[in-house]
Kinemage of the C-alpha trace (Angstrom):
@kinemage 1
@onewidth
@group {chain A} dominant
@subgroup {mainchain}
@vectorlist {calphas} color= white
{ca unk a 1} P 38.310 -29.285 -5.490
{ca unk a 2} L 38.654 -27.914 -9.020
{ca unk a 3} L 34.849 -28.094 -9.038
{ca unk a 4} L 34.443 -26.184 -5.578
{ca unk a 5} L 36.688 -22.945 -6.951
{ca unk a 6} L 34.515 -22.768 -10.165
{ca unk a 7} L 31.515 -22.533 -8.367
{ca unk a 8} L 32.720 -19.999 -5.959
{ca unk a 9} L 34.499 -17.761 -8.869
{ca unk a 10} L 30.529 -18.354 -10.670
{ca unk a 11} L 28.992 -16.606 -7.432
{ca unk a 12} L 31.189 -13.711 -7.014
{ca unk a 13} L 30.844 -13.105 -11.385
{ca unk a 14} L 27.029 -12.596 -10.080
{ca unk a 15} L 27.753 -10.766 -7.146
{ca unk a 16} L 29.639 -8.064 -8.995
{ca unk a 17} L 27.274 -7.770 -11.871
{ca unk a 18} L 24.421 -7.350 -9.413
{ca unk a 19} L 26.534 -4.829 -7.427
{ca unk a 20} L 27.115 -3.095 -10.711
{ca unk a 21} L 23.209 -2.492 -11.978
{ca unk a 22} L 22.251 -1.498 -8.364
{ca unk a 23} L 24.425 1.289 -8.678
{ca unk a 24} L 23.269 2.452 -11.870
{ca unk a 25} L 19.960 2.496 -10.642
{ca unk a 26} L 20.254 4.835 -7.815
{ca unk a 27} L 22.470 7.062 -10.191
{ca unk a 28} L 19.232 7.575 -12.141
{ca unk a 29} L 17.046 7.698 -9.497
{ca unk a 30} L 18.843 10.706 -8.420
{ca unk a 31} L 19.221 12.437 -11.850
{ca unk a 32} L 15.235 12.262 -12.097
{ca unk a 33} L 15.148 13.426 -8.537
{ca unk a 34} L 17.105 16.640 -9.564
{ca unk a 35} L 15.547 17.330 -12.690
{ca unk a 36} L 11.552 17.230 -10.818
{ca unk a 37} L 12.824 19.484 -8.649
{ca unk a 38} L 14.441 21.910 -10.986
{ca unk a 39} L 11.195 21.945 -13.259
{ca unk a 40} L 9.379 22.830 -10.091
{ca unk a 41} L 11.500 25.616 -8.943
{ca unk a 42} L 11.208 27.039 -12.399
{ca unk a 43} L 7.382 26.493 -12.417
{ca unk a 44} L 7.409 28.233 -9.028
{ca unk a 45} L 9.632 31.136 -10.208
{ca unk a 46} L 6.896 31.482 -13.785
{ca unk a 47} L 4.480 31.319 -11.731
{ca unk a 48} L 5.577 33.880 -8.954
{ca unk a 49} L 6.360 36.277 -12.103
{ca unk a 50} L 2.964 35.985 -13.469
{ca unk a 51} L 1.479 36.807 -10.104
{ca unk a 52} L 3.817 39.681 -10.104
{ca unk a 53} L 3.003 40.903 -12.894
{ca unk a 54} L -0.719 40.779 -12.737
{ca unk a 55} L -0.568 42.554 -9.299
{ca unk a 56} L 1.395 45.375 -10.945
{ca unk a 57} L -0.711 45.590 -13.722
{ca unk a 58} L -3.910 45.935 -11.484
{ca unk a 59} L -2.156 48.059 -8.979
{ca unk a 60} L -0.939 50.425 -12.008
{ca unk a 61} L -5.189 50.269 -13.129
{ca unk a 62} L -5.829 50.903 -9.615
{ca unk a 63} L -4.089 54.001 -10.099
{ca unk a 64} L -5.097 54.977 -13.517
{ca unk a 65} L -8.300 54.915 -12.104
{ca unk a 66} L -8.091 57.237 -9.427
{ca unk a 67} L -5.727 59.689 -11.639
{ca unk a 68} L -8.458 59.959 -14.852
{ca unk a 69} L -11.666 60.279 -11.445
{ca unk a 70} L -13.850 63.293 -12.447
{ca unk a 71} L -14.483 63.984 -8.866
{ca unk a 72} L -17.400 65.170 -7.496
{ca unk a 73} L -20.352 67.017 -9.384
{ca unk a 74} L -21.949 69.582 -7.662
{ca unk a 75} L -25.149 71.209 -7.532
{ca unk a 76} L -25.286 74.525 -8.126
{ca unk a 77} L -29.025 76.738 -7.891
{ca unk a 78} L -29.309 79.988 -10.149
{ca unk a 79} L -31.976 82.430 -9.426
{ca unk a 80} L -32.280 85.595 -11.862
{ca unk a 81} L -35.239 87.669 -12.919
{ca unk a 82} L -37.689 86.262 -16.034
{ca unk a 83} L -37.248 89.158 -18.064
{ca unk a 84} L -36.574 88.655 -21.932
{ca unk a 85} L -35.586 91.516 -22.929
{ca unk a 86} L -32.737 94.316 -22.448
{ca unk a 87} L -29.897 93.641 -20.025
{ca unk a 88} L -31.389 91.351 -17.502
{ca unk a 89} L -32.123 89.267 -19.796
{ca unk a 90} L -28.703 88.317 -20.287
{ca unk a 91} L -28.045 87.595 -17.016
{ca unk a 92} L -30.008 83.933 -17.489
{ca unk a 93} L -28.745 83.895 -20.803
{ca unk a 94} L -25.437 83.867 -20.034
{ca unk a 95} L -25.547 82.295 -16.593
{ca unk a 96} L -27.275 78.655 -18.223
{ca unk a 97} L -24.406 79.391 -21.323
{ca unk a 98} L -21.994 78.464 -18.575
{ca unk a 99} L -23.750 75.988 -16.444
{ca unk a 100} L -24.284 74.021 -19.987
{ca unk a 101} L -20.175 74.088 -20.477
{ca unk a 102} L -19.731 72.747 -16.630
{ca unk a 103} L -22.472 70.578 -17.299
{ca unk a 104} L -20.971 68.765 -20.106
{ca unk a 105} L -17.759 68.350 -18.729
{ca unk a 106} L -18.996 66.686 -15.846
{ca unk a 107} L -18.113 69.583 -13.463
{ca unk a 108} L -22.174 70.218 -11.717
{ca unk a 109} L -25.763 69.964 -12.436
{ca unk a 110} L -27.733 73.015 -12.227
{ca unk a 111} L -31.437 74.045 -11.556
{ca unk a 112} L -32.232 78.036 -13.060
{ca unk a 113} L -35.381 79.433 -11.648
{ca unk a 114} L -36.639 82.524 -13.018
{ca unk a 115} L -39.215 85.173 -10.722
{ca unk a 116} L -41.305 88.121 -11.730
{ca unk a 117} L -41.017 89.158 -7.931
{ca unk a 118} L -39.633 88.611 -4.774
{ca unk a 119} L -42.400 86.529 -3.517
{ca unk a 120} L -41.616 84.049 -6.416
{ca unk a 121} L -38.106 84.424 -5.412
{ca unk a 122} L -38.158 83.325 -2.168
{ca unk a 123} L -40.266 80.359 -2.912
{ca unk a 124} L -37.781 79.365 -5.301
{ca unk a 125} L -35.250 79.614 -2.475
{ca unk a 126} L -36.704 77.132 -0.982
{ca unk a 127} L -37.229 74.694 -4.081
{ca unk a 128} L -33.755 74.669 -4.205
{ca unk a 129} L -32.761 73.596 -0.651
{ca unk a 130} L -35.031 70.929 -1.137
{ca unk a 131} L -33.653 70.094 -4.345
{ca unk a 132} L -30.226 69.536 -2.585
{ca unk a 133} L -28.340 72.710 -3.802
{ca unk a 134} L -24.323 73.092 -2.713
{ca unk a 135} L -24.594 76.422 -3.884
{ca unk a 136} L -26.474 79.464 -5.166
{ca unk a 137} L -25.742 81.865 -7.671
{ca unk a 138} L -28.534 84.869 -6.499
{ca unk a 139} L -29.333 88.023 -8.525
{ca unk a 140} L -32.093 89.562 -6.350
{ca unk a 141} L -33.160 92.307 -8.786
{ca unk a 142} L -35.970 92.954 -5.341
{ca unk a 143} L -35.862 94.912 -2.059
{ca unk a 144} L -36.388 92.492 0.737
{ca unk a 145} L -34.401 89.532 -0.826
{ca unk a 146} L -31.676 89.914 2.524
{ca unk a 147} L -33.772 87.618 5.239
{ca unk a 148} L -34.213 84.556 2.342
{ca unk a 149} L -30.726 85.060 1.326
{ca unk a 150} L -29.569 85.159 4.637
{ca unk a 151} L -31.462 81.736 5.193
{ca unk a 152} L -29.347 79.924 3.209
{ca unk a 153} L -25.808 81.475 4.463
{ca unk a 154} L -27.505 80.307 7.463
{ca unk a 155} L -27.896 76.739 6.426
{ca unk a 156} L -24.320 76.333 5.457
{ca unk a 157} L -25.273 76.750 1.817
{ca unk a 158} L -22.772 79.050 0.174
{ca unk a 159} L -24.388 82.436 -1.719
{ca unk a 160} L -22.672 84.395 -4.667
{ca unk a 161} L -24.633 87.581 -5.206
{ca unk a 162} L -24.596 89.254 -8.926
{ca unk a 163} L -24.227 92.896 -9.537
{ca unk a 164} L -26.417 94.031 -6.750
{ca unk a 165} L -25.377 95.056 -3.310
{ca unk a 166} L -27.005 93.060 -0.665
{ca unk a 167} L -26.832 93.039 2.957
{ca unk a 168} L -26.359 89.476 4.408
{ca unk a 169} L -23.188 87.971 6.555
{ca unk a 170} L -20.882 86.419 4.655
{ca unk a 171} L -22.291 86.387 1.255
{ca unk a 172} L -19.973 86.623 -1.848
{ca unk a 173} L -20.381 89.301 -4.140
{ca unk a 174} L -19.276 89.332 -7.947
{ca unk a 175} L -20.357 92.884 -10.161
{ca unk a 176} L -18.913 95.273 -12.445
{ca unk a 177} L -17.593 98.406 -11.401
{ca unk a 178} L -20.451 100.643 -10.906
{ca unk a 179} L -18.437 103.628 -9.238
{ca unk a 180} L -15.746 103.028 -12.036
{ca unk a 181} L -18.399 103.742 -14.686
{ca unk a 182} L -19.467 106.928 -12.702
{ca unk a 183} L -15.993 108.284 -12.578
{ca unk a 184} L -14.862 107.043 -16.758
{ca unk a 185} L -18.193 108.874 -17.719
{ca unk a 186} L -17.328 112.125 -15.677
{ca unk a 187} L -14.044 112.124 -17.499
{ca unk a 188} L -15.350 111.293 -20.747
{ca unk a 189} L -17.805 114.240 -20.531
{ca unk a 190} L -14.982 117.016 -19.643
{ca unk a 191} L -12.506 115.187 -22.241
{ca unk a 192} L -15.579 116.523 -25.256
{ca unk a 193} L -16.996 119.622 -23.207
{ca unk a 194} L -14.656 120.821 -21.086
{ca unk a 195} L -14.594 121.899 -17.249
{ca unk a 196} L -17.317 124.018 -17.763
{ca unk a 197} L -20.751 123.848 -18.964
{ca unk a 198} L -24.658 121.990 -18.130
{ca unk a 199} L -24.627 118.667 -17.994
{ca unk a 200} L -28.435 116.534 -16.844
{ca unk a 201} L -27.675 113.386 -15.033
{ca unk a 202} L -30.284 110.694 -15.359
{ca unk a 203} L -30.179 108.906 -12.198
{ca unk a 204} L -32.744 105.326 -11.269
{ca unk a 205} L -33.674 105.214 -7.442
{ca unk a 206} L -35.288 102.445 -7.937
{ca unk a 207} L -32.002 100.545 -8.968
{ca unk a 208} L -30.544 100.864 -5.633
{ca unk a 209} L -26.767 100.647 -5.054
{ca unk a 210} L -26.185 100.341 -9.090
{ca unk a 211} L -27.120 104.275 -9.465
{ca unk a 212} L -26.111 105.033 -6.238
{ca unk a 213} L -22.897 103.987 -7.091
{ca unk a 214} L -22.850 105.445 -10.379
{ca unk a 215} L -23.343 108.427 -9.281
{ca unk a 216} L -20.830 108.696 -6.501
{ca unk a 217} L -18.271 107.821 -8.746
{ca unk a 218} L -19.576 110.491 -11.436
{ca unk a 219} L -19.615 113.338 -8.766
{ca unk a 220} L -16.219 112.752 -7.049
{ca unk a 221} L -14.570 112.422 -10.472
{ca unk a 222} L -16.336 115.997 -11.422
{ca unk a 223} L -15.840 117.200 -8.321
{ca unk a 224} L -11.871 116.664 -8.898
{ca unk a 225} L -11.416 117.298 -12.904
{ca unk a 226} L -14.476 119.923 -13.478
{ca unk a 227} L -15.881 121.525 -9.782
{ca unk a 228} L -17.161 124.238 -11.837
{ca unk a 229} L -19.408 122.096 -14.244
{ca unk a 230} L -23.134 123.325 -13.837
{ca unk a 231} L -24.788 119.736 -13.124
{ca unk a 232} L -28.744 119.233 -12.950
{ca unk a 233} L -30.307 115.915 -11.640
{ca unk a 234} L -33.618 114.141 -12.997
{ca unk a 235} L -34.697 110.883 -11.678
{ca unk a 236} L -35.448 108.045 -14.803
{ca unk a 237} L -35.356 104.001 -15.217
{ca unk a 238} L -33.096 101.627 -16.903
{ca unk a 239} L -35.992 101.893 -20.000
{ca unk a 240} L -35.735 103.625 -23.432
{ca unk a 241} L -39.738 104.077 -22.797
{ca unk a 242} L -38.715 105.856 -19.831
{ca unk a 243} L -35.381 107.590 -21.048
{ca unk a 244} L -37.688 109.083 -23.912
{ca unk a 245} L -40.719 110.229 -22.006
{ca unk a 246} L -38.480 111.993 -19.551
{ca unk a 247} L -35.930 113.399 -21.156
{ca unk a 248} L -38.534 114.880 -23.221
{ca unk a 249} L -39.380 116.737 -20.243
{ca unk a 250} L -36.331 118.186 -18.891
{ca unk a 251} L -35.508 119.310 -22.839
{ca unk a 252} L -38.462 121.180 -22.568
{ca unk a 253} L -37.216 122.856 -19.154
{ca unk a 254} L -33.696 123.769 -19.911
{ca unk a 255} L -32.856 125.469 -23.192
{ca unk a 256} L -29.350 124.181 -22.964
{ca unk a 257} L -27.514 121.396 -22.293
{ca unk a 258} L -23.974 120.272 -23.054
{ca unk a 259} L -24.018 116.728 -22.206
{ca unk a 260} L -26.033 114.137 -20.174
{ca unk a 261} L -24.932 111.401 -17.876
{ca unk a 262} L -27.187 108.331 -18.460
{ca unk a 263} L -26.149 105.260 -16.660
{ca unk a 264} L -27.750 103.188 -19.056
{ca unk a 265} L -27.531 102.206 -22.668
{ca unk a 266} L -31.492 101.208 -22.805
{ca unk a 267} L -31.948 104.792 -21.271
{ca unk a 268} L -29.867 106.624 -23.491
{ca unk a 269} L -31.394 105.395 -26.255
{ca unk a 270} L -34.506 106.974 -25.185
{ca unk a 271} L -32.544 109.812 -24.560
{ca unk a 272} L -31.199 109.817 -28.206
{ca unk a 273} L -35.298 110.031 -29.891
{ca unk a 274} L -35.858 112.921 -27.264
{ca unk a 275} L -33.211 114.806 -28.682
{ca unk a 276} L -33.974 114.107 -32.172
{ca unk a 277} L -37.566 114.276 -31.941
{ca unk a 278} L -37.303 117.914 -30.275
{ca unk a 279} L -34.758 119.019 -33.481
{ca unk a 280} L -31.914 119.992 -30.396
{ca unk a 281} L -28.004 120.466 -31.652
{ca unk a 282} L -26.928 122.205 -28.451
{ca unk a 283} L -26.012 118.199 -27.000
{ca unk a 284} L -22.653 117.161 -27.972
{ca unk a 285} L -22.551 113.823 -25.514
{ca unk a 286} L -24.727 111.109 -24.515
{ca unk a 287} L -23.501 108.926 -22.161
{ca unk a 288} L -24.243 105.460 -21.492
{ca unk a 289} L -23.886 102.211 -19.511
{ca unk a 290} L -23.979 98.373 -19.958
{ca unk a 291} L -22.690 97.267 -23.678
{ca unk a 292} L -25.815 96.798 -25.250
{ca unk a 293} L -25.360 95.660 -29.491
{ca unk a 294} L -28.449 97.787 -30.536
{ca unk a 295} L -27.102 101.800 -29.173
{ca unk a 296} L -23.146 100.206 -29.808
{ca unk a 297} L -24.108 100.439 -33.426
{ca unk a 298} L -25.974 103.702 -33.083
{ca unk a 299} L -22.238 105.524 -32.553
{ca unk a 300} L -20.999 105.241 -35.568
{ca unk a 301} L -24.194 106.167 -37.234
{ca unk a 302} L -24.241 109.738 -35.389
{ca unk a 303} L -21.326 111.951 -35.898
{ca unk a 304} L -22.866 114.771 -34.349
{ca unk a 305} L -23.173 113.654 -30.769
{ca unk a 306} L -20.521 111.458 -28.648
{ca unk a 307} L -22.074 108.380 -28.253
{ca unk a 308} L -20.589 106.288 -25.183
{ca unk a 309} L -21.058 103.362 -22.974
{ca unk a 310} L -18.900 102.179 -19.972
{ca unk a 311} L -19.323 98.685 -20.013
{ca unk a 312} L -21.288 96.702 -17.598
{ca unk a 313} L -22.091 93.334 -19.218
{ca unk a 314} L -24.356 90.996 -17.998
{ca unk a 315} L -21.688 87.938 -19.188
{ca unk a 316} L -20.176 88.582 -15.752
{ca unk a 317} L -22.630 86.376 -14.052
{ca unk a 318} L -20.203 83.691 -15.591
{ca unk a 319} L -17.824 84.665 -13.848
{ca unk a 320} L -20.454 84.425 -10.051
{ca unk a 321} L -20.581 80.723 -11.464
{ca unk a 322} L -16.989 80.013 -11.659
{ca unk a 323} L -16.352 81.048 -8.071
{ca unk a 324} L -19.603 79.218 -6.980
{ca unk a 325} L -17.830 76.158 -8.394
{ca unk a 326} L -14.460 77.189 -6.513
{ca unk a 327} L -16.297 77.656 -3.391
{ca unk a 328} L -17.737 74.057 -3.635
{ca unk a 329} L -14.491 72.800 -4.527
{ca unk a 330} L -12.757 74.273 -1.292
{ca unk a 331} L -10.796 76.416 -2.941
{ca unk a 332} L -10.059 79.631 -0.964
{ca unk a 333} L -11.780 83.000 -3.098
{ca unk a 334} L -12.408 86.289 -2.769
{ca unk a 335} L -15.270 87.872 -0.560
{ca unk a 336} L -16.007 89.869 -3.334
{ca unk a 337} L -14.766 90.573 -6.989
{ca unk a 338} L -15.214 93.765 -8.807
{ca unk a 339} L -14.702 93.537 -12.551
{ca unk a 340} L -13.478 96.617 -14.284
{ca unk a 341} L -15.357 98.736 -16.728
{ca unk a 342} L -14.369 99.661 -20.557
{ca unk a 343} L -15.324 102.475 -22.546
{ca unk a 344} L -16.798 102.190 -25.542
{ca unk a 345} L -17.667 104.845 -28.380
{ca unk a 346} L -16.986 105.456 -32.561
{ca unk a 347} L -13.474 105.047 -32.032
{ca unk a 348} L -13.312 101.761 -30.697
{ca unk a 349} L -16.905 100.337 -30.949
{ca unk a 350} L -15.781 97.756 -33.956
{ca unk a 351} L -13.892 95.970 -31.249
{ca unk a 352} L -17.453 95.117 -29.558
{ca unk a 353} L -19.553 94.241 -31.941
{ca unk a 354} L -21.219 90.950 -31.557
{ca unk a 355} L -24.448 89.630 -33.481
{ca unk a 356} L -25.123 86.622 -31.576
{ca unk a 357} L -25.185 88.632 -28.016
{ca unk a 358} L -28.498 88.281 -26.675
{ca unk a 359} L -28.478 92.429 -25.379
C-alpha cells in the first residue's frame, strides 16, 4: 500500500512540473508574438514616412519647376530700311540692341530684314510668315506698304508700325510726337524772335505724315502765340546735301530772314553751311528735329544763332518691340502710343550728349 501512494505522489510531482514548463512556453511564445508585430508596425510607420516624405519632396520640385518655367519664346519679325547712315539708321540699330537683351533672357527669337524698297519689303513680308513669325515690328519708310501690311493683320499676325502713319485695320502704332515738335518749335522761334518777323519753313513731302504733322503742329501753335509772323514755305528732304543746296536758294531769294523751321537735324545742318557759306547774320534761329550727336554738339559751338532740336529719336523703336512682346504675351496695350518730344539747345544740350549713339 505504502508502495502504491509513492508511486501515485511520483506521477502527480511530474504532472505539475510538466504543467509548469508548458506554461512558460506559451508565455514566450506570446512575448515574441508582440514584439514581431511591434517591429512591423514601426517598419510600416518608417516606411510610410519615407514615402511621405519623398512625395512631398517631388511634389514641392514639381512646383519649383513650374514657378522658375521661362514660358514661352516668341518670334518676333523686324523690318526697317538698310540705310547706314543718319537717323534711319538707328532704327535697326536700336531695334536688334533690344531684340539681343530679349534674346538673352530667353524672352523671343528674332529675324531683322533690311529693304532698299518696297518691293524688297514685301518679299520680306512674306519670308517672315514662312519663317513662323508671332509678330512684326514694321517701319515702312515706302508708299504702298498698306495692302502687305494689311496681309498679315489679316492672317492673325499682330503688326506694330514705327513712326510712320499707315493705313491698315487694326494695326498698332508706336512714334514720337511729330505735331508736338511742330508746336515746341513754333514756340521756341517766338520765345528768340518775337511775334513778329520772317521765318522759312523747310517742309519734306516726300516724308508723308512726319512733315505733315510737323507742320500742323508748327502752324496752329503760330497761329495762336504769333498770327502776325510773316511765314514763307520751301519744300526740302531729311538730307544735309539737300538742306544745303536749297537753302542756298531761298537765301539768295529773300534778303531777310529771322528764323527757319527745319524739321530735321540732318537738314539743318545743311541749313547751317548755307548760312555760313553766304556770310548771312540776319538768322538768329535754326531749328531742328530728331537728336542727332553730330548738330547737338554744333550748339554750343555757335553763339550767334539758336541752335535747337525737338527730339525725335530713333531708340523709340524699342519701345514698338516691347509692346510687340506684350501683345504676344496677351497682355492688353494700347492701339497706339505717342512718345513725347524734348527740346534740346546750348542750355541743356550737355544732358544729351552720347558718343556711342549710332546718329
Amino acid at each position: 500500500m505504502k508502495k502504491v501512494l509513492s508511486l501515485v505522489l511520483a506521477l502527480a510531482l511530474v504532472c505539475v512540473t510538466f504543467a509548469a514548463c508548458g506554461t512558460e512556453t506559451t508565455s514566450s511564445t506570446g512575448s515574441e508574438s508582440q514584439t514581431s508585430e511591434s517591429v512591423a508596425e514601426e517598419s510600416s510607420a518608417a516606411d510610410s514616412s519615407v514615402a511621405e516624405e519623398s512625395s512631398t519632396a517631388e511634389d514641392s520640385s514639381t512646383a519649383e519647376t513650374s514657378d522658375t518655367a521661362t514660358g514661352e519664346t516668341f518670334k518676333l519679325g523686324i523690318l526697317a530700311p538698310a540705310t547706314t547712315h543718319g537717323w534711319v539708321s538707328g532704327v535697326a540699330y536700336y531695334a536688334q540692341e533690344r531684340c539681343k537683351q530679349l534674346q538673352e533672357e530667353g524672352v523671343l527669337e528674332y529675324n531683322l530684314l533690311t529693304s532698299n524698297n518696297a518691293e524688297e519689303m514685301t518679299d520680306q513680308i512674306d519670308q517672315l510668315r514662312t519663317w513662323g513669325a508671332q509678330a512684326v515690328v514694321a517701319y515702312p519708310q515706302w508708299e504702298g506698304m498698306e495692302d502687305p501690311i494689311q496681309s498679315l493683320i489679316d492672317d492673325g499676325i499682330p503688326v506694330v508700325n514705327f513712326d510712320i502713319v499707315i493705313d491698315a485695320e487694326g494695326v498698332y502704332h508706336v512714334a514720337g510726337d511729330n505735331e508736338g515738335m511742330g508746336a515746341a518749335c513754333a514756340e521756341y522761334i517766338v520765345d528768340k524772335i518775337g511775334t513778329t518777323g520772317t521765318v522759312v519753313m523747310l517742309n519734306v513731302p516726300s516724308s508723308g505724315s512726319v512733315s505733315e504733322l510737323r507742320q500742323k503742329g508748327f502752324e496752329d501753335k503760330i497761329a495762336e502765340i504769333a498770327p502776325d509772323m510773316n511765314v514763307i514755305t520751301y519744300a526740302t528732304e531729311f538730307t544735309r546735301e539737300a538742306g544745303l543746296s536749297d537753302f542756298s536758294d531761298v537765301l539768295a531769294a529773300n534778303a531777310q530772314i529771322d528764323a527757319v523751321f527745319s524739321m530735321d537735324d540732318e537738314t539743318s545742318i545743311g541749313v547751317l553751311q548755307a548760312i555760313e557759306e553766304a556770310g548771312r547774320t540776319d538768322i538768329k534761329v535754326v531749328t531742328g528735329g530728331g537728336g542727332m550727336q553730330e548738330y547737338f554738339n554744333m550748339m554750343s559751338e555757335n553763339q550767334d544763332i539758336w541752335i535747337q532740336s525737338a527730339t525725335y529719336s530713333p531708340s523709340m523703336i524699342e519701345d514698338a518691340v516691347d509692346m510687340a512682346v506684350s501683345i504676344m504675351n496677351g497682355e492688353e496695350v494700347e492701339q497706339e502710343v505717342i512718345i513725347p518730344t524734348t527740346v534740346v539747345d546750348r542750355d541743356n544740350v550737355e544732358e544729351f550728349l552720347d558718343a556711342s549713339a549710332p546718329y
